[in-house]
C-alpha positions as CSV (number, residue, x, y, z in Angstrom):
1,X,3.7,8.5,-4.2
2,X,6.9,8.5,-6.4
3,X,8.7,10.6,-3.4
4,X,7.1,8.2,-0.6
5,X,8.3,5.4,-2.2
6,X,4.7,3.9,-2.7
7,X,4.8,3.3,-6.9
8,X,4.4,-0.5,-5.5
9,X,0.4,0.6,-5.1
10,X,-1.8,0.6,-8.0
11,X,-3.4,4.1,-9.3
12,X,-7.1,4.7,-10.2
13,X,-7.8,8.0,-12.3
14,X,-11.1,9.7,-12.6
15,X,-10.8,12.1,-15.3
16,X,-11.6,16.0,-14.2
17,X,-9.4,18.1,-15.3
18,X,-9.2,20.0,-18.2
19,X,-7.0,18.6,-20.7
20,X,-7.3,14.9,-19.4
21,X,-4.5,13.9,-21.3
22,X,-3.3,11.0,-19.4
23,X,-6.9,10.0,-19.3
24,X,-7.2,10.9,-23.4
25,X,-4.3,8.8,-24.2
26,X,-4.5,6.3,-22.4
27,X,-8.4,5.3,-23.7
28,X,-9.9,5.6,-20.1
29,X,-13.5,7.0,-20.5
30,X,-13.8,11.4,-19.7
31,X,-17.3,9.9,-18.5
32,X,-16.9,9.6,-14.5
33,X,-19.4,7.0,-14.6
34,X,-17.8,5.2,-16.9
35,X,-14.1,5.5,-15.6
36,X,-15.8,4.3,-12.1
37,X,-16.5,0.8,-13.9
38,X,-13.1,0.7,-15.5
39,X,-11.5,0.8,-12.0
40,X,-13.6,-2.2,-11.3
41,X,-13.0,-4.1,-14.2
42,X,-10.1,-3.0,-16.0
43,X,-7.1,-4.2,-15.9
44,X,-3.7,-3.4,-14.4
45,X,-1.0,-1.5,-17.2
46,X,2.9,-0.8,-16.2
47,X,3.6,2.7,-17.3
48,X,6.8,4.5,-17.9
49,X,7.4,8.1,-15.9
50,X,9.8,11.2,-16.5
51,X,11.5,12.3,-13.3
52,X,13.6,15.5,-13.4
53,X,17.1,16.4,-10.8
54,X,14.3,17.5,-8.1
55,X,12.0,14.7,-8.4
56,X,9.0,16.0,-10.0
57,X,7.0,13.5,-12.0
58,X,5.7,13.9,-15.6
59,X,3.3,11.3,-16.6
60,X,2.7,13.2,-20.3
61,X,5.4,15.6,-21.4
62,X,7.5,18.2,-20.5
63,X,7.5,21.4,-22.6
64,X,10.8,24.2,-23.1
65,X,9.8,27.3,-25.1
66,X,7.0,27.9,-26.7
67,X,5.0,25.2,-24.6
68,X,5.5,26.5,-21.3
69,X,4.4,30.2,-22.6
70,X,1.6,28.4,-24.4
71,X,0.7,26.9,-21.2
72,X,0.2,30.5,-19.1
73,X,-1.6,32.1,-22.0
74,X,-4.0,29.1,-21.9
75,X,-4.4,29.2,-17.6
76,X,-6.7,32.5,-17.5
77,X,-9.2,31.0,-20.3
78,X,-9.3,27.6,-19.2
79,X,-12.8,28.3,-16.4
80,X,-14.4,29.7,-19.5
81,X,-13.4,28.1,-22.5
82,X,-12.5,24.8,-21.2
83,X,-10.3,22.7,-23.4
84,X,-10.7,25.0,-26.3
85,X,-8.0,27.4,-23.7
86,X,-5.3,25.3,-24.9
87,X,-5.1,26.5,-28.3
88,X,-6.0,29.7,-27.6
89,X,-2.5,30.0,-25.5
90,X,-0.9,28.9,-28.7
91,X,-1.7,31.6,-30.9
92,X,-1.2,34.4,-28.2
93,X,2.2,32.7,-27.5
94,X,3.3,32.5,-31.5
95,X,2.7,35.5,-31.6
96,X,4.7,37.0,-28.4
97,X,7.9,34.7,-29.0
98,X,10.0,34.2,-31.2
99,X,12.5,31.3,-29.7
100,X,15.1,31.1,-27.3
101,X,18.8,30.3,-28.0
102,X,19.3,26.4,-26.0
103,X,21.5,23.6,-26.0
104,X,19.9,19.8,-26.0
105,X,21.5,16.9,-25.0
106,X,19.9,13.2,-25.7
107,X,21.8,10.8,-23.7
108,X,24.8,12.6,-23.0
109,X,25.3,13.4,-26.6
110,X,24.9,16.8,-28.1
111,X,22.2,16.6,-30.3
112,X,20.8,20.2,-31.3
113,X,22.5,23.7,-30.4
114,X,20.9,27.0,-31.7
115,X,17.6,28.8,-31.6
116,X,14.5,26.9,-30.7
117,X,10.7,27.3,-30.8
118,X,10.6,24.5,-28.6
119,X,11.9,21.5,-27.0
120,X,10.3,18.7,-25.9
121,X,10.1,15.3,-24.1
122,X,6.6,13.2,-24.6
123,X,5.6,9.7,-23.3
124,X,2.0,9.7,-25.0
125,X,1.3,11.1,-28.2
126,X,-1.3,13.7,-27.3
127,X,-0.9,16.9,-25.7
128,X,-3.7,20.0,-24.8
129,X,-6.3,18.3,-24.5
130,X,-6.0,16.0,-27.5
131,X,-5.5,18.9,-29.7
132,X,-2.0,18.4,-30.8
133,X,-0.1,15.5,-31.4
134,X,3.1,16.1,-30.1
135,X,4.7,12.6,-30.4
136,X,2.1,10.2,-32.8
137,X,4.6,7.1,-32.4
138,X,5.0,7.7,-27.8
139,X,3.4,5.4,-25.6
140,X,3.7,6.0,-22.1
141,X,4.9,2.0,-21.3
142,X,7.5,1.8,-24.3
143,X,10.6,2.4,-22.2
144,X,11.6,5.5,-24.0
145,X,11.2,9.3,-24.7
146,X,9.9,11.2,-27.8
147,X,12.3,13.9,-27.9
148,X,11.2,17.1,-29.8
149,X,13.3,20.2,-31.0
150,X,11.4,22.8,-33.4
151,X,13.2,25.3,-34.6
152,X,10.8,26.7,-36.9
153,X,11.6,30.6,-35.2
154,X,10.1,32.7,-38.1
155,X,6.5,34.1,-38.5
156,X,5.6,32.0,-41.6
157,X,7.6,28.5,-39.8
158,X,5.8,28.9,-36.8
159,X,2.4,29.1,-37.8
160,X,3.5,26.1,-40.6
161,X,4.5,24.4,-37.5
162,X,1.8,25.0,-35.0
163,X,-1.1,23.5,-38.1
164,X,1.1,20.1,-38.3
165,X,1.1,19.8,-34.8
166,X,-2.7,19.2,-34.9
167,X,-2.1,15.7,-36.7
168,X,1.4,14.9,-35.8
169,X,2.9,15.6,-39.0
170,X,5.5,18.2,-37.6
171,X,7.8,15.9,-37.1
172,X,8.4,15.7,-41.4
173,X,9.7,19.5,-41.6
174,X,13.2,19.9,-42.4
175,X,13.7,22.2,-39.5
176,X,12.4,20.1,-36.5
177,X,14.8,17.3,-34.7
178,X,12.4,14.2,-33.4
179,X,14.5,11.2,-32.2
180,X,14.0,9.3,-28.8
181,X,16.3,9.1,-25.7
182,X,16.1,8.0,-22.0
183,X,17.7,11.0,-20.7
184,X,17.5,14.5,-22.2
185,X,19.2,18.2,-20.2
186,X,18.4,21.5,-21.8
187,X,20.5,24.6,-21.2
188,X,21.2,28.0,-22.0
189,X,19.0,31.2,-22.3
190,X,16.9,31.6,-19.1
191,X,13.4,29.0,-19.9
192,X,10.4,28.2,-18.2
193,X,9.6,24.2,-18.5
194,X,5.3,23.1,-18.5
195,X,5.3,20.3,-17.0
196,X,2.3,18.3,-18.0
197,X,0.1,21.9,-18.1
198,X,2.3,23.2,-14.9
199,X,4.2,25.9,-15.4
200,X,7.7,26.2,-13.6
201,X,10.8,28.0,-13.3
202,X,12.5,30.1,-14.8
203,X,15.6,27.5,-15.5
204,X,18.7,28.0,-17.1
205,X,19.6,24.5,-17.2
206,X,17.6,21.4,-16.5
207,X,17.0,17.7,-17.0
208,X,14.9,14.4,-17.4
209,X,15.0,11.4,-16.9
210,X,12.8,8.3,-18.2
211,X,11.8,5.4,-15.6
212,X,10.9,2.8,-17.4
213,X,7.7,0.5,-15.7
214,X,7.8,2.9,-12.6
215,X,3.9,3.3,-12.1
216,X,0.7,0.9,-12.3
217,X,-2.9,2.3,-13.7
218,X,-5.9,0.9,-13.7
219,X,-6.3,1.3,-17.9
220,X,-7.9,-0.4,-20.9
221,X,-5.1,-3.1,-22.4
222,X,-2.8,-1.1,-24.9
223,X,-4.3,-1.2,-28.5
224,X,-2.4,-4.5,-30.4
C-alpha cells in the first residue's frame, strides 16, 4: 500500500501470525472472532511507520545484531513451538555472537561508535511475541523512534541483558544507549537487519526513517 500510494485507505488486521506484535501492542484481540467485531466497531487510530532507503515498511521494529541472528535461530522452531521460538533464537544466538563493531547515527549526529550486541529502532514497546520489551515508553502514533544500542558484548553482560529485556528494564544498564530520533543509519561491519521478524541482508550500511501519521488501523482507542 505504502509503495502504491494507497496509505489514504484504512487497514483491518486479523491476527495470525506468530508473534502478533502489531496486534499485541496495539490491544487488538489474538481471538479472530473477536478482532472480526473490532473491525466493525472499533475505531479508526493514525499510526506512525519506519521506512528504510528502499522503501520497506516496519510497523514494529527494526533489529541490527543480535536481533536479526535471534530472528533466524527462532524461524526453524516457530511450526513447532510457536511463540515460545522467539526466545529460543535468543539463547542459541547469545551464545554464537558476540557483537559486531558499528557506527549509529540519530539524526545526523553521531551518537554511539564501537562494539554492539545490538542496535535497534522500535515504534511499540513489545517485541517476539510479547516476550521482550524492547522500548516500554514507544507507541507506534507518538511521532518518534525508540532508538536502542546494547553494548553489553561479554558472556556475563549479555545474558544480564537478555533477562532485563523481558520487563524493559534494560534500558537502566550503564552500558546500553536508549534515546529517541526520527532518523537513525547504521554502518560498519557487514550486518543482517530483522525487520519486524524478516530477516534481510547482509548490509554494510543502512537507514530509517520515521513517518509520522503515515497509516490508519482499525484499533482500540490508545490507553489515556
Amino acid at each position: 500500500m505504502h509503495r502504491r500510494g494507497e496509505l489514504d485507505r484504512t487497514v483491518g488486521l486479523l491476527p495470525m501470525g506468530t508473534g502478533n506484535d502489531l496486534a499485541r501492542n496495539l490491544g487488538i484481540p489474538l481471538d479472530p472472532d473477536a478482532a472480526v467485531r473490532l473491525l466493525l466497531d472499533g475505531g479508526h487510530r493514525e499510526l506512525d511507520m519506519i521506512v528504510d532507503e528502499d522503501g520497506r515498511v516496519t510497523l514494529n521494529a527494526v533489529h541490527v545484531g543480535i536481533g536479526a541472528s535471534a530472528a533466524e535461530s527462532a524461524t526453524r522452531f516457530k511450526s513447532t513451538l510457536k511463540v515460545a521460538a522467539f526466545p529460543l533464537g535468543a539463547v542459541i544466538a547469545g551464545l554464537r555472537h558476540s557483537g559486531w563493531r558499528q557506527r549509529v547515527e540519530a539524526d545526523g549526529e553521531l551518537v554511539a561508535e564501537g562494539k554492539f550486541l545490538m542496535v535497534a529502532l522500535s515504534n511499540a514497546p513489545g517485541i517476539a511475541g510479547g516476550s521482550a520489551q524492547l522500548a516500554a515508553d514507544a507507541h507506534p502514533g507518538d511521532g518518534k523512534l525508540e532508538l536502542v544500542v546494547s553494548a553489553a558484548t561479554g558472556p556475563i553482560a549479555r545474558i544480564a541483558y537478555a533477562l532485563r529485556l523481558r520487563d524493559g528494564s534494560h534500558r537502566y544498564r550503564d552500558d546500553v544507549l536508549h534515546t529517541t530520533a526520527r532518523k537513525v543509519t547504521i554502518s560498519g561491519q557487514e550486518f543482517r537487519s530483522n525487520s519486524d521478524g524478516e530477516v534481510s541482508g547482509p548490509y554494510t550500511s543502512r537507514s530509517w526513517t520515521l513517518h509520522p501519521a503515515a497509516w490508519r488501523l482499525i484499533a482500540p482507542p490508545r490507553p489515556a
